[in-house]
Phi, psi and omega in degrees: 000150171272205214271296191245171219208127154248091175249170230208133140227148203282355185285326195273090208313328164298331194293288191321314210278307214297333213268351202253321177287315160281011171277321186299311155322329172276321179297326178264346187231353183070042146337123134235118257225128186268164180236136162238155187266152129211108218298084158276023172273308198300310216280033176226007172309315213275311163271001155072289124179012186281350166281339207247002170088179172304295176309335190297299190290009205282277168347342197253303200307309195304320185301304164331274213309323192279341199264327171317310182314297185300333186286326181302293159342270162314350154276332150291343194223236198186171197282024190244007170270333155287340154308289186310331196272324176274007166260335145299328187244021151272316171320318153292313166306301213260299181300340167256115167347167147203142189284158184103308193259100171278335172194198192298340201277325189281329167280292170328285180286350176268006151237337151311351190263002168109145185243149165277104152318286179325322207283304192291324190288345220242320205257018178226003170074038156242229196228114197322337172296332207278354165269003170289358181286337180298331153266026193271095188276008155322284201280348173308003179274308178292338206251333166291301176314326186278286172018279195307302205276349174273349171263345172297295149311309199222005183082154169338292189284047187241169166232219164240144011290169147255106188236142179252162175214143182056028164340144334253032159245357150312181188250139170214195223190155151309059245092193012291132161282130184233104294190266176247145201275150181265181177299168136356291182293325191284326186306301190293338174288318187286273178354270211293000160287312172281333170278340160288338189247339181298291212268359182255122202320298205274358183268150167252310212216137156195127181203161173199155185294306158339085195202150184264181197262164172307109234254087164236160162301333182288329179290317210344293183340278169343297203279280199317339200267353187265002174242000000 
């Protein structure tokens, strides 16, 4: 099993930033870092979307559509190539400008509108079929049980990120949410701060509201005008 469990949907710019941040942590410490789905279409079925609109569920149904993919994927290859595949298709989501986008309303339909699949799948040398999985309802059974087995881990009341640590009877938890990546030395200190209060038996919760929006490119705008 590995050391941590990231599960992760690709609509979700924090789910990216806190994955970017554990990568850089594996990279100083040799991690070894599992990838899981999880469906934020599935985990809003039971409240439904009639506050959040069309474009909102369009955006939830498309990320589901990229975790088929990965799913297709990892039953043909193995997980650490679904690792390359969500670093590509946060790289593409987040990390690239779009002309346009001023705020969430703008973000919303610029992902409601779909990712090129093939195109991602094409730049990591794998074989452009594996996007016919996105309409495949096939892998929705797996991609739900994770769902499922990450609120089983971390409660009811969660989104992304998810990170389990010592998978699967370690302790896992909601977050981190993180806005901007630290240095290097801050990155392992953070790691190794959260695995200290994750294992000791009495912490539940430490949140707060107060957050800056994520230092991605697709944000850029967003974050000058918020400052």
């Amino acid at each position: 099993m590995p050391d941590v469990e990231l599960y992760f949907d690709p609509v979700c710019p924090f789910c990216w930033q806190t994955s970017k941040w554990l990568r850089q942590v594996q990279r100083l410490k040799g991690l070894d870092v599992g990838y899981r789905f999880i469906s934020l279409r599935f985990l809003n079925e039971e409240i439904g979307y009639e506050d959040r609109g069309q474009t909102y569920a369009e955006a939830h149904r498309q990320g589901t559509r990229l975790l088929r993919v990965a799913a297709a994927v990892r039953e043909a290859t193995d997980d650490a190539t679904v690792g390359r595949l969500y670093e590509a298709m946060g790289e593409v989501m987040w990390e690239t400008a779009v002309p346009g986008v001023d705020g969430f309303d703008d973000i919303l339909a610029h992902h409601a509108g779909g990712a090129d699949i093939p195109a991602l799948l094409e730049r990591l040398g794998l074989d452009v079929a594996f996007a016919e999985a996105a309409d495949d309802e096939r892998h929705d059974a797996l991609i739900r049980a994770e769902t499922e087995q990450a609120k089983a881990r971390a409660g009811d009341d969660v989104g992304t990120p998810i990170l389990s640590f010592s998978p699967p009877d370690g302790p896992a938890f909601f977050g981190p949410v993180i806005s901007d990546l630290p240095s290097d030395e801050d990155a392992v200190e953070l790691y190794d701060a959260i695995v200290k209060v994750a294992t000791w038996p009495g912490f539940a919760e430490l949140k707060r509201s107060l957050r800056t929006l994520p230092d991605v490119q697709l944000m850029a705008k967003m974050r000058d005008d918020a400052a």
